[in-house]
DRENDO-1510 file (C-alpha; in Angstrom, 1 decimal, always signed):
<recs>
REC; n; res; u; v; w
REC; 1; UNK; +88.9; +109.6; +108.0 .
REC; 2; UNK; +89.5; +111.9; +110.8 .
REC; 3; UNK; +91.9; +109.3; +112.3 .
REC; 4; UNK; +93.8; +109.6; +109.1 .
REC; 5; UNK; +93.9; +113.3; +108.8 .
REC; 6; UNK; +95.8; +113.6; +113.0 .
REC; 7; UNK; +97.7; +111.0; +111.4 .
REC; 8; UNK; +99.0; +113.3; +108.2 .
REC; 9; UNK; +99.6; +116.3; +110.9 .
REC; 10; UNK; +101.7; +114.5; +113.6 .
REC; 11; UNK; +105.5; +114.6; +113.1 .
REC; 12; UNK; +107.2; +112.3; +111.6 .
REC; 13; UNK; +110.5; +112.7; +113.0 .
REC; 14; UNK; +111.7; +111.5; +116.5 .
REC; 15; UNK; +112.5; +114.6; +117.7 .
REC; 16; UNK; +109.4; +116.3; +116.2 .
REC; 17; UNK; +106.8; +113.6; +117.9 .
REC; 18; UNK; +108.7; +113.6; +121.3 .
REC; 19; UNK; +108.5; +117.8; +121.4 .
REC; 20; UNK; +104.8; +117.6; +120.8 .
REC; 21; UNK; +104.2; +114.7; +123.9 .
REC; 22; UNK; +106.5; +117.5; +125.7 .
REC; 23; UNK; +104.6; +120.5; +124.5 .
REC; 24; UNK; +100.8; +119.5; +124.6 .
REC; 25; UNK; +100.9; +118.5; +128.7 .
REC; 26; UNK; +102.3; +121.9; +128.8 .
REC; 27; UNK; +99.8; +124.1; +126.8 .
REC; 28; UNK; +96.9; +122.2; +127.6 .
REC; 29; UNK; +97.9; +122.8; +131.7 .
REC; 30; UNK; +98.6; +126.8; +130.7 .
REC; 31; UNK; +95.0; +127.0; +129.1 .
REC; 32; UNK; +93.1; +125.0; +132.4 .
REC; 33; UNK; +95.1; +126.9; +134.5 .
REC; 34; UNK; +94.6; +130.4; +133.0 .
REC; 35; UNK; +90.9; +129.6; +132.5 .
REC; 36; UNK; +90.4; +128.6; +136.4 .
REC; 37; UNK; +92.6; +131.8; +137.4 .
REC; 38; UNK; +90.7; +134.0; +134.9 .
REC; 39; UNK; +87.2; +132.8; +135.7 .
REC; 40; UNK; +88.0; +132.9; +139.8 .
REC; 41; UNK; +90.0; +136.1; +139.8 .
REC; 42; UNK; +88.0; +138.3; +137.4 .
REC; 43; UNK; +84.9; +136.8; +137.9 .
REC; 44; UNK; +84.7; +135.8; +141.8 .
REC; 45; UNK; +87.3; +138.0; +143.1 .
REC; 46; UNK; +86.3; +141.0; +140.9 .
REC; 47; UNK; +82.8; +140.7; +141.6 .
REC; 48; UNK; +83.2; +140.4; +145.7 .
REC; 49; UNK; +85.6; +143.5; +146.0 .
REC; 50; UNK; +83.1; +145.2; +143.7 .
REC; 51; UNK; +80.0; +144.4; +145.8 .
REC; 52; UNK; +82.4; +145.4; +149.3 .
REC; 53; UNK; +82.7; +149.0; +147.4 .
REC; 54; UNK; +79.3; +149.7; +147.2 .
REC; 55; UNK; +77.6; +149.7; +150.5 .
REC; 56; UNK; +80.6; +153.5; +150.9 .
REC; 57; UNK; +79.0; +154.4; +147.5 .
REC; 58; UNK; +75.0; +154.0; +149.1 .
REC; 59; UNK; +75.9; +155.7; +152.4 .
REC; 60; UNK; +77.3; +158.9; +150.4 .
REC; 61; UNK; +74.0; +158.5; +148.3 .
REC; 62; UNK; +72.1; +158.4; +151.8 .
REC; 63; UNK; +74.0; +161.6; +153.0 .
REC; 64; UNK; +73.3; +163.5; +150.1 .
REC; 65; UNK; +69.6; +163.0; +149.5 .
REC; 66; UNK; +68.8; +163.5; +152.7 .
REC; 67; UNK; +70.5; +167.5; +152.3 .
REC; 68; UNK; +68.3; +169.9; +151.7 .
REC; 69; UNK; +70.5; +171.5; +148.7 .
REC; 70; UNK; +73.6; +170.8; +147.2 .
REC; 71; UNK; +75.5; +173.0; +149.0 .
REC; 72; UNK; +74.1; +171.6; +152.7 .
REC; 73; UNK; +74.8; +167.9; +150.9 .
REC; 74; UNK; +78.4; +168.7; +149.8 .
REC; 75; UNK; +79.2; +170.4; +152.9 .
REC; 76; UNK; +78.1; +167.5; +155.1 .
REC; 77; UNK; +79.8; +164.8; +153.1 .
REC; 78; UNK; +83.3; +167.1; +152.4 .
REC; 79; UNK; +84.3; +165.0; +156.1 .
REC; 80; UNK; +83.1; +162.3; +155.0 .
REC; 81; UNK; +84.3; +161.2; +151.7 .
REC; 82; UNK; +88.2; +161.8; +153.3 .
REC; 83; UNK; +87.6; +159.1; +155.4 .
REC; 84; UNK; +86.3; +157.1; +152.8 .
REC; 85; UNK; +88.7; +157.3; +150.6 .
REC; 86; UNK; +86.0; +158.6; +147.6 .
REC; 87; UNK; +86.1; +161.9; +145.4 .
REC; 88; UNK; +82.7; +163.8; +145.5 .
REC; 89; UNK; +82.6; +166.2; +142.1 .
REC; 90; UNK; +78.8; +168.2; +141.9 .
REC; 91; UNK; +80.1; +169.5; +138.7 .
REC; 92; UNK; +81.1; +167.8; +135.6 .
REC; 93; UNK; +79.0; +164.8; +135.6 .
REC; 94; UNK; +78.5; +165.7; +131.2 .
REC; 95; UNK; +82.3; +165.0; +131.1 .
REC; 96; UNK; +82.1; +161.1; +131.9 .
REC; 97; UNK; +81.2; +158.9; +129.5 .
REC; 98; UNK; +81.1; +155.0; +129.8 .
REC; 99; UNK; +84.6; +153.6; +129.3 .
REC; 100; UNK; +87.2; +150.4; +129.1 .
REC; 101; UNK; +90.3; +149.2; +127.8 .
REC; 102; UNK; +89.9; +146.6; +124.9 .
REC; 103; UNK; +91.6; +144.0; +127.4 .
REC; 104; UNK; +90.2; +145.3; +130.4 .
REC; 105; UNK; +88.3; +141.9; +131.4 .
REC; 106; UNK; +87.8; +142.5; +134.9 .
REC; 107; UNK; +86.2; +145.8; +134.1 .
REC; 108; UNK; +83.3; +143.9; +132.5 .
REC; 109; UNK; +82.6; +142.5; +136.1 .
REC; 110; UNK; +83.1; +145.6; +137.7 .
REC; 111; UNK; +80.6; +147.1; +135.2 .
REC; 112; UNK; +78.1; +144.4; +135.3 .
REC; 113; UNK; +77.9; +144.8; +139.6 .
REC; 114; UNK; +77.4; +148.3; +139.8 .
REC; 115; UNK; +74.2; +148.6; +136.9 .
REC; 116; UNK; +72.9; +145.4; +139.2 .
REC; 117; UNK; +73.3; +146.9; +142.6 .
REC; 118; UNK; +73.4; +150.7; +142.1 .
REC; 119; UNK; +69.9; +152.1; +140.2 .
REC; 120; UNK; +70.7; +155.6; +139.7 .
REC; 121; UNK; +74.2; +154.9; +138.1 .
REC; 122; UNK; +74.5; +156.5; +135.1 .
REC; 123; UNK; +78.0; +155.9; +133.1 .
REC; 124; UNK; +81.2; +154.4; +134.6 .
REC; 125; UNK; +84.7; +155.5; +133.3 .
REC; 126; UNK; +87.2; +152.5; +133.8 .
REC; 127; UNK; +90.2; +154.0; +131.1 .
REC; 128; UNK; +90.3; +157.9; +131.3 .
REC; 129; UNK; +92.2; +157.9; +135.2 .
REC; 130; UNK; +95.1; +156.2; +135.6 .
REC; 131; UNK; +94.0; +153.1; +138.0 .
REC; 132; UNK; +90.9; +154.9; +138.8 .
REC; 133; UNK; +87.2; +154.5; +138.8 .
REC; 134; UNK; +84.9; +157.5; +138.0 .
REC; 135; UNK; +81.0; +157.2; +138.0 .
REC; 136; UNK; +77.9; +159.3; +137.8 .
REC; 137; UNK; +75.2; +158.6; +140.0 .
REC; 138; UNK; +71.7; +160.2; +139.8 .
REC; 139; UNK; +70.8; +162.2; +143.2 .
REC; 140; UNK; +67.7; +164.6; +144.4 .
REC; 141; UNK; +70.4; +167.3; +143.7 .
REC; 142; UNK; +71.5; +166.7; +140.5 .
REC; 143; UNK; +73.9; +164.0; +138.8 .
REC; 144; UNK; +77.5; +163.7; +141.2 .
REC; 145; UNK; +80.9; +162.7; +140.0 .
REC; 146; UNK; +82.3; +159.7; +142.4 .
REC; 147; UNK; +85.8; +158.6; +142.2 .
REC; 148; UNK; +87.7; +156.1; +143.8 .
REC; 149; UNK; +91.4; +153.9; +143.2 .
REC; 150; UNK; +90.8; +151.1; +141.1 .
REC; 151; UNK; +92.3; +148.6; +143.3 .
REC; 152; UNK; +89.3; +148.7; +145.4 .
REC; 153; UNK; +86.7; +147.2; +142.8 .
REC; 154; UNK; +89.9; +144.6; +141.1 .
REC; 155; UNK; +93.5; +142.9; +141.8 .
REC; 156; UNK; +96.4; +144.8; +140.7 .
REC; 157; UNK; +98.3; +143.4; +138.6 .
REC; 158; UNK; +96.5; +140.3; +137.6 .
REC; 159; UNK; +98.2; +138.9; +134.7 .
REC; 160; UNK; +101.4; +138.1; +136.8 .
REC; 161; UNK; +100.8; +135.2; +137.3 .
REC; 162; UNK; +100.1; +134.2; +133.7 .
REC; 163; UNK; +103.2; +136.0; +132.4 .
REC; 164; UNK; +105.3; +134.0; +135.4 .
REC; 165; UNK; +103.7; +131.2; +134.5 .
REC; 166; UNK; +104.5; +131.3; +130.1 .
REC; 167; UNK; +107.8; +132.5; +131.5 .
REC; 168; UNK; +108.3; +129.5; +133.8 .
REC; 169; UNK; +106.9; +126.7; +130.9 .
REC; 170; UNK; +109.2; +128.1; +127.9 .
REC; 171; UNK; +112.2; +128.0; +129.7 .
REC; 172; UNK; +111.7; +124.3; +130.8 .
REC; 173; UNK; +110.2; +123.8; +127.3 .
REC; 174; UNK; +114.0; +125.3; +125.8 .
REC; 175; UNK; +116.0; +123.3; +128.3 .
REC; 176; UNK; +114.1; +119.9; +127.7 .
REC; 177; UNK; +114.2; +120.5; +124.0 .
REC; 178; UNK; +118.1; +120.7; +124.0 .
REC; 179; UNK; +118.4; +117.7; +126.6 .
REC; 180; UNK; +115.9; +115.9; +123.8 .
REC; 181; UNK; +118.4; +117.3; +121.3 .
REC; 182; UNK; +120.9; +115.8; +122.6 .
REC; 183; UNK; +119.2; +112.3; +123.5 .
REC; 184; UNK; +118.0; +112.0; +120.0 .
REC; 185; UNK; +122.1; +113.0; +118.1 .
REC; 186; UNK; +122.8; +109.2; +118.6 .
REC; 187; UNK; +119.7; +107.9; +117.4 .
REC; 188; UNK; +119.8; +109.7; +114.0 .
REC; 189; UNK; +123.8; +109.5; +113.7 .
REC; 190; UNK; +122.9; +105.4; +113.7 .
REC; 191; UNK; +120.0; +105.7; +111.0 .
REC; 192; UNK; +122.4; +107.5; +109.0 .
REC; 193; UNK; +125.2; +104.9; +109.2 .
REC; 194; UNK; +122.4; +102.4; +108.6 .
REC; 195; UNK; +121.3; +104.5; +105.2 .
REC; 196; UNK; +124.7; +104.7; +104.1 .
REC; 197; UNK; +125.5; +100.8; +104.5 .
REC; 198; UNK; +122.1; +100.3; +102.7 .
REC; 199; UNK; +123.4; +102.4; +99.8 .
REC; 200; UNK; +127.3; +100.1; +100.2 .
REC; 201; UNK; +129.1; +103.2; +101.7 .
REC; 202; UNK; +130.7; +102.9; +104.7 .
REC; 203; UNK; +131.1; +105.6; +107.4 .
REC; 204; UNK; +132.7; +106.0; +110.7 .
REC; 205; UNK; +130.2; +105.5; +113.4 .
REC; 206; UNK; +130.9; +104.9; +117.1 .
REC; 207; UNK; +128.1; +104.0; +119.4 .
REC; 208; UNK; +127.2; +106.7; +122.2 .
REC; 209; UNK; +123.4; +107.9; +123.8 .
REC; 210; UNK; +121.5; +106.1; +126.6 .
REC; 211; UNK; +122.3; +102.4; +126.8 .
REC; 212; UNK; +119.4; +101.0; +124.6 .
REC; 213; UNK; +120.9; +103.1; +121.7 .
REC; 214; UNK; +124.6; +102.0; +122.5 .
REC; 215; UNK; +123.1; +98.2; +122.2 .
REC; 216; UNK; +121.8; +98.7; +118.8 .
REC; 217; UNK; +124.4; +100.4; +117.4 .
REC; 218; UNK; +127.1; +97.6; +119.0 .
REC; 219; UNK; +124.0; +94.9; +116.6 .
REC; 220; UNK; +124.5; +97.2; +113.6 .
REC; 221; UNK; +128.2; +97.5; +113.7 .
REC; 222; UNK; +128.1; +93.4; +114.2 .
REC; 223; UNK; +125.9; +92.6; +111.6 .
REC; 224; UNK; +127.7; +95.4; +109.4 .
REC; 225; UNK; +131.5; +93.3; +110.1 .
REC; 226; UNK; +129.2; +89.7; +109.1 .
REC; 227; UNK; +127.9; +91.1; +105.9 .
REC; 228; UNK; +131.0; +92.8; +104.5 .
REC; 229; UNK; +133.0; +89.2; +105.8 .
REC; 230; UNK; +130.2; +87.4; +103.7 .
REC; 231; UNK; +130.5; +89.6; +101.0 .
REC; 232; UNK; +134.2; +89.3; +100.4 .
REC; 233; UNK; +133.9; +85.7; +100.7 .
REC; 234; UNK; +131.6; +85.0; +98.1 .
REC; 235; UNK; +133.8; +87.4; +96.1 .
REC; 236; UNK; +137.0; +86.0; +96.9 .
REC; 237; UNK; +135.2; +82.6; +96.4 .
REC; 238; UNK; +133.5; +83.0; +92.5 .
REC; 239; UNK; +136.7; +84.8; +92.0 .
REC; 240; UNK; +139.0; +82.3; +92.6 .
REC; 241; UNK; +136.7; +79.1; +91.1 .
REC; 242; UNK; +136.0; +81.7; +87.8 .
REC; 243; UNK; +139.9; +82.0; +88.0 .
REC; 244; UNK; +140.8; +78.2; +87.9 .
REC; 245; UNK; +138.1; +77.2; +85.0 .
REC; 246; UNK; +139.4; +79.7; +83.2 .
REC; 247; UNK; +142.4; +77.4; +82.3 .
REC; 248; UNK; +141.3; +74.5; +81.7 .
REC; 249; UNK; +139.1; +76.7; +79.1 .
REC; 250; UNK; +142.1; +78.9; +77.5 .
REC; 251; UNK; +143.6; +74.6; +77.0 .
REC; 252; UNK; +140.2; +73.5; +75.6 .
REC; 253; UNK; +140.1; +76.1; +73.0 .
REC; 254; UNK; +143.5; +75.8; +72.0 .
REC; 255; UNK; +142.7; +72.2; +71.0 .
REC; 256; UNK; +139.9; +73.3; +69.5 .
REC; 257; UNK; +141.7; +75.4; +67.3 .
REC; 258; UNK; +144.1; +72.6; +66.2 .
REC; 259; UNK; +141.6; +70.1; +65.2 .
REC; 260; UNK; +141.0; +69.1; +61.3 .
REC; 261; UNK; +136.8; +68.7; +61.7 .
REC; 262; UNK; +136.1; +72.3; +61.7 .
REC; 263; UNK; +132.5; +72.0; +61.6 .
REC; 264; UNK; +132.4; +69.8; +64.8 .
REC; 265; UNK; +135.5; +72.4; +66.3 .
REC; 266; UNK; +133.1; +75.6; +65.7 .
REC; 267; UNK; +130.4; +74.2; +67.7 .
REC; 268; UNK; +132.4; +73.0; +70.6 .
REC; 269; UNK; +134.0; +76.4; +70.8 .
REC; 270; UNK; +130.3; +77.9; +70.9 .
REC; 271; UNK; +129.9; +75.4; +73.9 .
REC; 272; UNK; +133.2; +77.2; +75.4 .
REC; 273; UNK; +132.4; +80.6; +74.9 .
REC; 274; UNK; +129.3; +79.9; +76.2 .
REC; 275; UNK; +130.7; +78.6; +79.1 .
REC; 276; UNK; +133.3; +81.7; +79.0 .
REC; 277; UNK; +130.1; +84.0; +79.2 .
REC; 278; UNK; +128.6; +82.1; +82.5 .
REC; 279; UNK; +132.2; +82.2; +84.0 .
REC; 280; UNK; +132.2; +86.1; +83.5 .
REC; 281; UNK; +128.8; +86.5; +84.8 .
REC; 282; UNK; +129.5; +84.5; +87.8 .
REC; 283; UNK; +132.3; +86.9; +88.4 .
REC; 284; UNK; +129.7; +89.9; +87.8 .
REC; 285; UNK; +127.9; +88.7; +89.9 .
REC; 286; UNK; +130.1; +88.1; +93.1 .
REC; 287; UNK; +131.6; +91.8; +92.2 .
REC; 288; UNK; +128.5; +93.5; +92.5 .
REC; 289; UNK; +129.3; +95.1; +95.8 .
REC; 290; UNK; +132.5; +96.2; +94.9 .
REC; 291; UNK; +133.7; +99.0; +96.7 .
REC; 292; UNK; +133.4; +101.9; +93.4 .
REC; 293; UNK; +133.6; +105.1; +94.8 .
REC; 294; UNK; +129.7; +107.5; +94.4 .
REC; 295; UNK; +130.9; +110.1; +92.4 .
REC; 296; UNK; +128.7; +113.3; +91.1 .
REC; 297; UNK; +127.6; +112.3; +87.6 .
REC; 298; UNK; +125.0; +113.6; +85.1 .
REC; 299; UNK; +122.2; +110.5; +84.5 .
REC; 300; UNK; +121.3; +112.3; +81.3 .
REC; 301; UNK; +125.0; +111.5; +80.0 .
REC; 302; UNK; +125.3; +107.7; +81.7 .
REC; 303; UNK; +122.1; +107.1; +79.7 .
REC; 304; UNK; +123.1; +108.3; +76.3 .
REC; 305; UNK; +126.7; +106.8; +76.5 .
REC; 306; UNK; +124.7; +103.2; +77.4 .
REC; 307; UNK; +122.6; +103.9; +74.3 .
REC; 308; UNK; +125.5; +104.6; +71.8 .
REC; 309; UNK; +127.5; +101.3; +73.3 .
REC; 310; UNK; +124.2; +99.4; +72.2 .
REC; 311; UNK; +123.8; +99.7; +68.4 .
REC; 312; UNK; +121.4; +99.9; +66.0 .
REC; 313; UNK; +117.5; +98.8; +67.6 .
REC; 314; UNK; +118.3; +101.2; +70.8 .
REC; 315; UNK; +117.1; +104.6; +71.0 .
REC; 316; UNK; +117.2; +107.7; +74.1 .
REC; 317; UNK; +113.4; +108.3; +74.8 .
REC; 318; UNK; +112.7; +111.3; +77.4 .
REC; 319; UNK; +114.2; +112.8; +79.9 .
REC; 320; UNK; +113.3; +114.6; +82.4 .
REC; 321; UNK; +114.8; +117.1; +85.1 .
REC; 322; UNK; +118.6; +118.0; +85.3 .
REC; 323; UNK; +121.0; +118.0; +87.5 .
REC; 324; UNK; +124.2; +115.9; +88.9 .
REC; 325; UNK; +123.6; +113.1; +91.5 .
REC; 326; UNK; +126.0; +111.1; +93.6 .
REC; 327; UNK; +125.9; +107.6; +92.1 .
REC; 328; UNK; +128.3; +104.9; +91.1 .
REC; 329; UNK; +128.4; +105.4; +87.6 .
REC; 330; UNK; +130.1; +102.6; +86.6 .
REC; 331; UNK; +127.6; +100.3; +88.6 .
REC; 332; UNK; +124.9; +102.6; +86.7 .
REC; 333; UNK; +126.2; +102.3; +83.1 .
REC; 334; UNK; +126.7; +98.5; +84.3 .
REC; 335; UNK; +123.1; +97.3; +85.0 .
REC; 336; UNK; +121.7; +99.8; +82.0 .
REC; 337; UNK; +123.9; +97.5; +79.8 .
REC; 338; UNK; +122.2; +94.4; +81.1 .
REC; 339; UNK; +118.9; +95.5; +80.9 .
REC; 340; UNK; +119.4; +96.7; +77.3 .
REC; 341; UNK; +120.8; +93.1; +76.5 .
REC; 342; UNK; +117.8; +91.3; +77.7 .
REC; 343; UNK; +115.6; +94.2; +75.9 .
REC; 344; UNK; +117.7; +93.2; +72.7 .
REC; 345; UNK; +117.7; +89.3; +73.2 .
REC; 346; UNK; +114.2; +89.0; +73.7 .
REC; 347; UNK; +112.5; +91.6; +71.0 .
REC; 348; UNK; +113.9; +93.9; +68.4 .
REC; 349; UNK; +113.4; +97.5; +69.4 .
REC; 350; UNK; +114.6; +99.0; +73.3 .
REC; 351; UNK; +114.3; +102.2; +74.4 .
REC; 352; UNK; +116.0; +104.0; +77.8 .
REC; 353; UNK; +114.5; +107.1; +79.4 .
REC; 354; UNK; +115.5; +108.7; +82.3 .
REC; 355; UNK; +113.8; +111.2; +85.1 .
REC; 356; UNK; +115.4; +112.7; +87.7 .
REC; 357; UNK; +113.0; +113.7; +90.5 .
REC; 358; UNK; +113.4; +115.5; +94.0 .
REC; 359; UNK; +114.7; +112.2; +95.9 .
REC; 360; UNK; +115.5; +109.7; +93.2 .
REC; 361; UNK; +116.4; +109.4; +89.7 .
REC; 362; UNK; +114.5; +106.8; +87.4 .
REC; 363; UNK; +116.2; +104.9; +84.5 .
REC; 364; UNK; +113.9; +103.5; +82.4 .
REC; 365; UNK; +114.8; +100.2; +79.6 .
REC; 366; UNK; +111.4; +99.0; +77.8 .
REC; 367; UNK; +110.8; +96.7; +74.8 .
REC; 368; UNK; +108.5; +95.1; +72.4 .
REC; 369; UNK; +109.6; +91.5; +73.5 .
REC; 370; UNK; +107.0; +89.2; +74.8 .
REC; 371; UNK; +107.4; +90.6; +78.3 .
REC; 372; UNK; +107.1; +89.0; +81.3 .
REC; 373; UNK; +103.7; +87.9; +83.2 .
REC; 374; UNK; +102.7; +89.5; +86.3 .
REC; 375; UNK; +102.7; +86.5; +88.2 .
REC; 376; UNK; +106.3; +85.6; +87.5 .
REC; 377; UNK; +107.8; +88.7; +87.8 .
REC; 378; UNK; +109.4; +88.4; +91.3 .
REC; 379; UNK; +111.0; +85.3; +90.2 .
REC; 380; UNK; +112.4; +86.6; +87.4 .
REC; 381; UNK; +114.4; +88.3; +89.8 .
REC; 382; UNK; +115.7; +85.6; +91.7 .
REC; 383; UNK; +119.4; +84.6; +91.4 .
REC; 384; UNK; +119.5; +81.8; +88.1 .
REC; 385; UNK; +115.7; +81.9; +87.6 .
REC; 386; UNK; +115.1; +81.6; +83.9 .
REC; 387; UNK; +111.6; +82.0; +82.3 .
REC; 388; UNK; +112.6; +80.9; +78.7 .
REC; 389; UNK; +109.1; +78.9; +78.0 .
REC; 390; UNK; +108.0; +82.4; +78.1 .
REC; 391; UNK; +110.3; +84.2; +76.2 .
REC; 392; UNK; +112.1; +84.2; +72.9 .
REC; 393; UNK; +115.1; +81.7; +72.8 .
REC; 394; UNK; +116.3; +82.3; +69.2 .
REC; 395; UNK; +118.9; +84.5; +70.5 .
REC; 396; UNK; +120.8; +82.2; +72.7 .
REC; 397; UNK; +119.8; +81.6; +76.9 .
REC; 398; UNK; +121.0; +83.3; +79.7 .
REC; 399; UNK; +122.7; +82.5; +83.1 .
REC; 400; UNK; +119.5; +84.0; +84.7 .
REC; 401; UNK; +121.7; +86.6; +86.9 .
REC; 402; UNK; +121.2; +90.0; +84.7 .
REC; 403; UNK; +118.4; +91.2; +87.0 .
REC; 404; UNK; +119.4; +89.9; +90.2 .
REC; 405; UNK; +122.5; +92.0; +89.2 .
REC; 406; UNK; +121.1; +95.4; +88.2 .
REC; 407; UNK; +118.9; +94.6; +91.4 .
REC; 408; UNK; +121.5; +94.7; +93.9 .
REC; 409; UNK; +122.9; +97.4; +92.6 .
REC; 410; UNK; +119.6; +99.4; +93.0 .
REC; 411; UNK; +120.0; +98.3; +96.1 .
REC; 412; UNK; +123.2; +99.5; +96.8 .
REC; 413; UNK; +122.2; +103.2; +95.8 .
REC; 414; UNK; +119.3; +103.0; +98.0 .
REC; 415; UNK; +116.4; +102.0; +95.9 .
REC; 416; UNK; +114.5; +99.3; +94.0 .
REC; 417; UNK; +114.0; +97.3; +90.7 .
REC; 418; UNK; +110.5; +97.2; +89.3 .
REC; 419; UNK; +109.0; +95.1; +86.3 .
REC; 420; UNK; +105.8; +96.6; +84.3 .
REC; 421; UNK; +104.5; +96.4; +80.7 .
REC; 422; UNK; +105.4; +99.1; +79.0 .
REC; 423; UNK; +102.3; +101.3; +77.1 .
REC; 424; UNK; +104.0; +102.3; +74.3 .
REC; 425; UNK; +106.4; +98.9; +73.2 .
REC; 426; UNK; +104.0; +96.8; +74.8 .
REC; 427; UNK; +106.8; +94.5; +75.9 .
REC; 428; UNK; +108.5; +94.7; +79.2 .
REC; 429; UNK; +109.4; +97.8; +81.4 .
REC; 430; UNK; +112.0; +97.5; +83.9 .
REC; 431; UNK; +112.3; +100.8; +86.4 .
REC; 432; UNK; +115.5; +101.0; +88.4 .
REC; 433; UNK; +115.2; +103.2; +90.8 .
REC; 434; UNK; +117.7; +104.7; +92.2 .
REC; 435; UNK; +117.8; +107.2; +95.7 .
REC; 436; UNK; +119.2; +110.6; +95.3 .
</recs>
């Protein structure tokens, strides 16, 4: 579980995932660093220049006890604290109170070594003097004032080296994010050539980037020039055999027409139209990837303007969201009109929906036909895969290509076929799905 939640927070971009391997060596060796300088300097360092201050602050102590007034003790030491480098106040000891800067953390050391090592201290004032120390220590005299520079008891200027060092690490951080930038241009410039080709546009793309990137876009152009060479070929192909039947079928019906037994005629030209109808599909088929232009159309309108081509037994269900998306409406209206065929063929009653969502639009064609059964819906799909034992003949078969049609075109746009049972018909649902 917890494996699965770091999962849901890591980046899923290149970019994204190869910043945070940059950036987490980085922080985590500003935080061990800063901890090791913080603990050394304002703990070890603090706490020994401290302790080096007060043997000055026991000797003045000494002096001044053993005067026999205040004026004797303030007098003697007057020499003395010059050369020590210390203030020496007999009045306004009330005046000082105990205190620090919020983010004065060396002053908590400075603090703590005094209280353990000098008994009489009453408060120490870190923040009212500029860089300097003030205390009140308890004498035979009466409380004394004792002030001395700062830098005596702590480092000046401590964070320094933490500022040099966050300066230092987001520079390199900027400068290897724009070399990363740059490294990663190539990579995404080929996943979008590769998207588009996926949906059957094509765009300009030249390989570039580090060498490994250069080799796989050279493989995708290749494989792009085999699969358009392919695709025109089976085109050119179904084209040309659907061309040449088409003759011989124009001469069959023609004799057809001129023959006395019109009962036997009729059902031979049933046969031929039949045949016409495969022909056609054939050619449908091969066509599929033609190159139709994606153009910014309403799915709302495609799906009515399918309905009202359909008749009577067809009906617009919901629809949901709004908007224009960039689609090959032709190709669209196309596959709805197969889809609504095979609803119409096998049952009585078909109903188209549609639901445009943030990245794809759904067209939805269900039925009250026998549906199809779980187990056999993938080869339903297949190229000339007929499943008439388990579906309604008694109007007429099919070349089995109607799916593998609309599903190539799904394809093309980016997106899928899927076969349900549909709740409310309780025949068969068929989802094309379509990327936005």
């Amino acid at each position: 579980m917890a494996a699965f939640r770091l999962k849901s927070l890591t980046p899923r971009s290149l970019i994204g995932r190869t910043a945070l391997i940059l950036l987490v060596p980085i922080i985590t060796i500003q935080l061990v660093v800063s901890y090791v300088f913080i603990q050394r300097l304002y703990e070890n360092v603090t706490d020994q220049m401290t302790r080096s201050v007060v043997p000055t602050v026991e000797l003045l102590l000494e002096w001044i006890n053993a005067a026999e007034s205040a004026e004797d003790a303030e007098a003697d030491v007057h020499s003395l604290t010059r050369t020590l480098g210390v203030d020496l106040a007999f009045t306004g000891a009330e005046a000082v109170q105990d205190a620090r800067t919020r983010f004065d953390l060396s002053g908590l050391v400075v603090t703590r070594v005094l209280r353990e090592t000098l008994p009489t201290l009453g408060a120490v004032d870190l923040a009212s003097e500029d860089n300097g120390v003030s205390l009140v220590l308890g004498t035979r005299h009466g409380p004394v004032v004792m002030g001395f520079d700062r830098s005596r008891v702590s480092a000046r200027n401590p964070h320094q080296l933490l500022v040099l060092m966050v300066f230092v690490s987001t520079i390199v951080t900027i400068i290897s994010f724009l070399f990363l930038k740059n490294q990663v241009r190539p990579i995404r410039r080929l996943a979008e050539a590769a998207s588009a080709f996926g949906k059957g546009q094509i765009v300009t793309y030249r390989p570039g980037g580090a060498t490994e990137v250069r080799q796989a876009g050279t493989s995708f152009l290749e494989m792009r020039d085999r699969i358009e060479r392919h695709i025109e070929q089976r085109t050119l192909l179904l084209s040309g055999v659907s061309h040449d039947l088409r003759t011989p079928l124009t001469r069959m019906k023609l004799a057809l027409s001129m023959l006395a037994d019109r009962q036997e005629a009729e059902a031979l030209e049933r046969d031929v139209d039949e045949m016409q109808e495969m022909l056609d599909t054939f050619l449908g088929f091969a066509r599929v990837d033609a190159t139709e232009d994606t153009v910014e159309t309403d799915p709302h309108k495609v799906a009515a303007e399918a309905v009202a081509r359909s008749g009577p037994g067809v009906s617009l269900g919901p629809c949901e969201g709004e908007g224009l998306v960039s689609i090959r409406p032709m190709a669209i209206a196309r596959s709805l009109d197969n889809l609504i065929g095979n609803a119409l063929r096998y049952g009585n009653e078909a109903r188209v929906s549609v639901a445009i969502l943030d990245k794809s639009v759904r067209f939805v064609v269900e039925d009250n036909g026998p549906g199809i059964p779980e187990d056999r819906r993938e080869e339903a799909i297949r190229p000339f895969a007929r499943l008439d034992p388990a579906r309604n003949q008694d109007k007429g078969g099919s070349v089995g290509l109607g799916l593998s049609i609309v599903r190539d075109i799904a394809r093309q746009h980016g997106g899928a076929l899927r076969l349900g049972e549909s709740e409310d018909l309780g025949g068969l649902r068929v989802d094309l799905v379509v990327a936005r």
